[in-house]
C-alpha positions as CSV (number, residue, x, y, z in Angstrom):
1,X,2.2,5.1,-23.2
2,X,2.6,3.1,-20.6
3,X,5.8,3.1,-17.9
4,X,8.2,0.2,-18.2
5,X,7.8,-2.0,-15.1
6,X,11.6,-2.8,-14.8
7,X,12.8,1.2,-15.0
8,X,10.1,2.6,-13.7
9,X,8.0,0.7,-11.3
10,X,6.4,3.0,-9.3
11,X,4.9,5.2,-12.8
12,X,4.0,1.4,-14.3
13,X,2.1,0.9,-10.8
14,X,0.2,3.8,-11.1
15,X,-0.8,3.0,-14.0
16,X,-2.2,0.0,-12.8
17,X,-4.0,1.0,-10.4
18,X,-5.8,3.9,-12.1
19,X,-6.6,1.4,-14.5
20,X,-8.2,-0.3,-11.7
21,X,-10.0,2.8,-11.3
22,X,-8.4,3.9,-7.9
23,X,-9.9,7.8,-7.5
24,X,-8.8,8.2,-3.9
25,X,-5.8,7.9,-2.3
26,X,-3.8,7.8,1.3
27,X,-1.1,8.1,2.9
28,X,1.2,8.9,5.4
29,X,4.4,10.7,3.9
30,X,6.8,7.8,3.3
31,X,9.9,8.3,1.0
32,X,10.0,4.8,-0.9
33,X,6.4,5.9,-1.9
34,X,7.1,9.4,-2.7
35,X,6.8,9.3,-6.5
36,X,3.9,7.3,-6.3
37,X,2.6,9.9,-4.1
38,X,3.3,12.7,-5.9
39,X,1.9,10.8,-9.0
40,X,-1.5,10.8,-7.5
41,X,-1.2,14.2,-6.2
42,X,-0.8,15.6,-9.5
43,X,-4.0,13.6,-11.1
44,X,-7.0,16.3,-10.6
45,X,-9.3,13.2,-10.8
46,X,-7.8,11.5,-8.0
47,X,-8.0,12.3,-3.8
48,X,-5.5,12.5,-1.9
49,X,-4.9,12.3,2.0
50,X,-2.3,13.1,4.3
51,X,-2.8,10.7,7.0
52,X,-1.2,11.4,10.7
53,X,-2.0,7.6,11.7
54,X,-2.4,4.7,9.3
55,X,-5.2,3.3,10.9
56,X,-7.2,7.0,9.6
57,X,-6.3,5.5,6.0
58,X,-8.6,2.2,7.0
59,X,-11.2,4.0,7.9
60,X,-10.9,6.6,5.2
61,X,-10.6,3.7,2.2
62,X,-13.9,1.8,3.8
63,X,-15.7,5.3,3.6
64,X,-14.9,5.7,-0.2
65,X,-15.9,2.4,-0.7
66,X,-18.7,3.1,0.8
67,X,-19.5,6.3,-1.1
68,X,-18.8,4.4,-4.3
69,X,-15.1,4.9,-4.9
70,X,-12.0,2.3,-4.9
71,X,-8.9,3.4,-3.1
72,X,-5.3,2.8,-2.3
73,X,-3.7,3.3,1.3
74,X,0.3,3.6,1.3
75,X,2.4,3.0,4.4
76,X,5.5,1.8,5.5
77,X,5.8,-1.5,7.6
78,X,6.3,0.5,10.6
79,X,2.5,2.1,10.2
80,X,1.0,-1.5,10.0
81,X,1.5,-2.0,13.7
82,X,-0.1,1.7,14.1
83,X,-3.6,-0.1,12.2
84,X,-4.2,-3.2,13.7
85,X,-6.7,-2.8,15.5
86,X,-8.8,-0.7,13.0
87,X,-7.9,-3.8,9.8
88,X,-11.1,-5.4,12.0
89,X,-13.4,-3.0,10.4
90,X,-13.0,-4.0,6.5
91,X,-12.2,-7.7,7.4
92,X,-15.6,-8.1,9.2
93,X,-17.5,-6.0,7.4
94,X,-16.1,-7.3,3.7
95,X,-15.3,-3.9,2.5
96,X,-12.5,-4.1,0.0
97,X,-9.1,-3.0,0.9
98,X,-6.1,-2.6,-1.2
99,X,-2.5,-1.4,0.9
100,X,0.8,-0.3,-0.7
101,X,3.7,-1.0,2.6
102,X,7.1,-0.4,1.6
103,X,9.1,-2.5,3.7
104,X,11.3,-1.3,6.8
105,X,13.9,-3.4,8.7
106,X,15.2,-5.9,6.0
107,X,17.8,-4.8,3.8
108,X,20.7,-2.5,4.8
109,X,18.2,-1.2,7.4
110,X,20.4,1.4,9.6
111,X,17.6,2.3,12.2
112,X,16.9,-0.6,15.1
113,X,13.9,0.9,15.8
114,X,11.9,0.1,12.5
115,X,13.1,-4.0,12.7
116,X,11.2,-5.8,15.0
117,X,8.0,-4.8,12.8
118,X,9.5,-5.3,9.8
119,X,9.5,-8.8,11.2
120,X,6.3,-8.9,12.0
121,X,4.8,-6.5,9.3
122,X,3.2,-10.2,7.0
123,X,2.4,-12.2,10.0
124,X,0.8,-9.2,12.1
125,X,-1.5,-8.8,8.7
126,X,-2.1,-12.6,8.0
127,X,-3.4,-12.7,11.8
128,X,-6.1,-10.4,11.4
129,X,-7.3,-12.0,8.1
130,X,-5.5,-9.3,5.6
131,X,-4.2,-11.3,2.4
132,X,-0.3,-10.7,1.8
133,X,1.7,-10.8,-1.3
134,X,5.2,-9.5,-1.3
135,X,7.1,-8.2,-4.0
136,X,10.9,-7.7,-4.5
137,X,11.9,-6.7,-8.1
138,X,9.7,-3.7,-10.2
139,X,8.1,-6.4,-12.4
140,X,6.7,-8.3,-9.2
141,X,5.3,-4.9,-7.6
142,X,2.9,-4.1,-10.9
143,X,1.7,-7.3,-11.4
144,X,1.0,-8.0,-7.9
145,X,-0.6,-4.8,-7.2
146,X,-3.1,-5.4,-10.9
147,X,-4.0,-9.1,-9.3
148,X,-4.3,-7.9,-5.8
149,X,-6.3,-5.0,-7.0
150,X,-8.7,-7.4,-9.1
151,X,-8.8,-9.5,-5.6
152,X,-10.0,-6.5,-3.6
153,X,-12.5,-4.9,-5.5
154,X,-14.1,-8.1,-7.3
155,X,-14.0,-10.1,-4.3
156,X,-14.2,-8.0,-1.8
157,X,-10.6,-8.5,0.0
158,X,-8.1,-6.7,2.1
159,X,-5.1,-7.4,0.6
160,X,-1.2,-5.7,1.3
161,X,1.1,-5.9,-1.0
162,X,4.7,-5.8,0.8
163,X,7.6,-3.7,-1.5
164,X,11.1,-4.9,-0.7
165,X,13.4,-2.8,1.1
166,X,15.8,-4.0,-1.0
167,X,14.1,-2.8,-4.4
168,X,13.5,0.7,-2.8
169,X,17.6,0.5,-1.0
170,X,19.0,2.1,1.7
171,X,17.3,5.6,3.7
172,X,19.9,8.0,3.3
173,X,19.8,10.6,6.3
């Protein structure tokens, strides 16, 4: 049976993306995906990957590809600055690239640090030839992330899909 979207989002988005046949996962630890993450975890036919840099979860999602399997990499905006550099290697190459980045630095955002690259989490991306799509209610995160999982892997994309702070509210510390 199948999660509702609007209740449970990030169940409904797994879902969809083991339906796209995502068998490998990775991520650095990030609480607005931490269900998702332990989602995957639990699934024996799935890998998983603690990341300590973002840009190891490029490199790691070009080598499944490579090997034959589709993957996911989760961040938060903050990690996108941390990956620039290494986004060249699927953009030039063609290798297909699907990204999960909660948002950081929009919504009730209590931390300074973590909003000048939540301003530039969508054009930093867009510059180095990443497609973007953002999402802001539960609906919009599983149908964007089955289409941008169809535009990956059949056309051989990098696409990010952006989650809304203000659908995943306010860090509590």
């Amino acid at each position: 049976m199948r999660a509702d979207p609007s209740t449970d989002w990030p169940r409904a988005t797994y879902d969809a993306l083991r339906a796209a046949d995502v068998r490998h996962m990775a991520y650095v630890p990030d609480a607005g995906h931490s269900t998702l993450i332990g989602l995957f975890e639990a699934d024996g036919a799935v890998v998983s990957n603690v990341l300590t840099s973002e840009e190891e979860g490029v490199a790691i999602a070009c080598g499944s590809w490579l090997g034959g399997t589709r993957s996911v990499v989760l961040m938060q905006s903050s990690g996108v600055g941390n990956c620039i550099n290494m986004l060249s290697l699927p953009v030039q190459a063609r290798i297909p690239l699907l990204m999960l980045v909660t948002m950081r630095g929009e919504w009730d955002e209590f931390n300074p640090w973590q909003v000048p690259m939540g301003r530039a989490t969508e054009a930093a991306l867009t510059a180095i030839g990443v497609t973007v799509h953002r999402a802001e209610t539960g609906e919009d995160v599983v149908a964007t992330v089955e289409q941008a999982a169809r535009m990956a892997f059949d056309s051989d994309q990098q696409v990010a899909v952006l989650i809304g702070q203000r659908l995943l509210g306010k860090k509590k510390w």
